[in-house]
C-alpha positions as CSV (number, residue, x, y, z in Angstrom):
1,X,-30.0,-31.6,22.4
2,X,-31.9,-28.6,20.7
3,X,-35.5,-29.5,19.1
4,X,-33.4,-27.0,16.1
5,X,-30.5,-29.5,16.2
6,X,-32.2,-32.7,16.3
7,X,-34.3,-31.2,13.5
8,X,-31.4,-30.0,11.6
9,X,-30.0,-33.3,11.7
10,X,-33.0,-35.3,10.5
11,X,-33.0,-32.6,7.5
12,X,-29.6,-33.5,6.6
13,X,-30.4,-37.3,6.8
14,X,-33.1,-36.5,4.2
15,X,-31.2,-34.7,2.3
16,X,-28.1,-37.1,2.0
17,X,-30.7,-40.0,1.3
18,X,-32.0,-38.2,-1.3
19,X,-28.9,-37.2,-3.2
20,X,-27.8,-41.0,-2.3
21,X,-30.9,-41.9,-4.4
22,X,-31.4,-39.5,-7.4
23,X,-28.1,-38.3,-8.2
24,X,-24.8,-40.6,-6.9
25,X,-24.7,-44.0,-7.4
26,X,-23.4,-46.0,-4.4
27,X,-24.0,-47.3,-1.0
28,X,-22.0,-44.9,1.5
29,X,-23.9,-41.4,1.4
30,X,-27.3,-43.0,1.9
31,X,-25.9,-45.0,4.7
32,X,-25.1,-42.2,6.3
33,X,-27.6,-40.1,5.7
34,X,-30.1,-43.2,7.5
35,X,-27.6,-42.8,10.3
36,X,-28.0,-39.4,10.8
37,X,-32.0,-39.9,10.6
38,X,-32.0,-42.3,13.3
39,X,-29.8,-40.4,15.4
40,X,-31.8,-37.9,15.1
41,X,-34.7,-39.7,15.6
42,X,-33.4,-41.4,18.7
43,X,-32.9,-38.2,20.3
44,X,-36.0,-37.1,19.6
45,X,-37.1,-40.1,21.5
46,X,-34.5,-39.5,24.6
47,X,-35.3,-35.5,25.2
48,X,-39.1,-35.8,24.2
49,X,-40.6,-39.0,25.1
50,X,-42.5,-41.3,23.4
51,X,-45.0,-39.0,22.3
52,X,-43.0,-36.5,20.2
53,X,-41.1,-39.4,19.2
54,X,-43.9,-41.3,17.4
55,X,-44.9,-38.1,15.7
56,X,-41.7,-37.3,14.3
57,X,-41.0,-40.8,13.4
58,X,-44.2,-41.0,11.8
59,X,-43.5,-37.8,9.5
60,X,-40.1,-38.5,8.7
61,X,-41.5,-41.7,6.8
62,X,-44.4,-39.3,5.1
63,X,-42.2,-37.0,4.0
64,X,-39.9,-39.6,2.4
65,X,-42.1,-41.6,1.0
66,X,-43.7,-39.2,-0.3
67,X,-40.2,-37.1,-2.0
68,X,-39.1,-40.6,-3.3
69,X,-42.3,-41.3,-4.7
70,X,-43.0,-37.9,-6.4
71,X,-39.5,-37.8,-7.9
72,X,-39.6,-41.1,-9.3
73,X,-42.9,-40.5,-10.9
74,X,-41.5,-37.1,-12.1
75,X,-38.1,-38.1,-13.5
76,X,-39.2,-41.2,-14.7
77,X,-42.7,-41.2,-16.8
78,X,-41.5,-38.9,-19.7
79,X,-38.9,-41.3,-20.2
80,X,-41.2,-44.3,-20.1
81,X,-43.9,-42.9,-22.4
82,X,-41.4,-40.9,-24.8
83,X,-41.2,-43.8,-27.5
């Protein structure tokens, strides 16, 4: 696979996590969206080696920890200290 597809489909992952998340309430979309993540991370692993692999693992759990954590805070403070 294409370092652009393998990317495209972690992106999608995200994506569909997030909406899962912040905007649909339900089990299916983020289950597929972690399915897509791991293929995609498991591909990494298979055309680029361990290496590349780590990296990418690493950053995918950056970057969503770090989304989920900023949006929470975001969407979630004004409500709490509105009273």
């Amino acid at each position: 696979m294409a370092l652009s597809v393998i990317t495209g489909l972690i992106v999608l992952g995200i994506l569909l996590i997030l909406v899962e998340i912040f905007f649909t309430p339900g089990f299916i979309i983020g289950l597929v969206g972690s399915a897509i993540v791991v293929v995609g991370l498991v591909n990494t692993y298979s055309e680029y080696g361990y290496g590349t692999g780590n990296i990418t693992l690493i950053g995918v759990l950056v970057f969503l920890g770090t989304v989920i954590a900023v949006s929470y805070t975001h969407l979630t403070l004004p409500t709490i200290y509105s009273v």
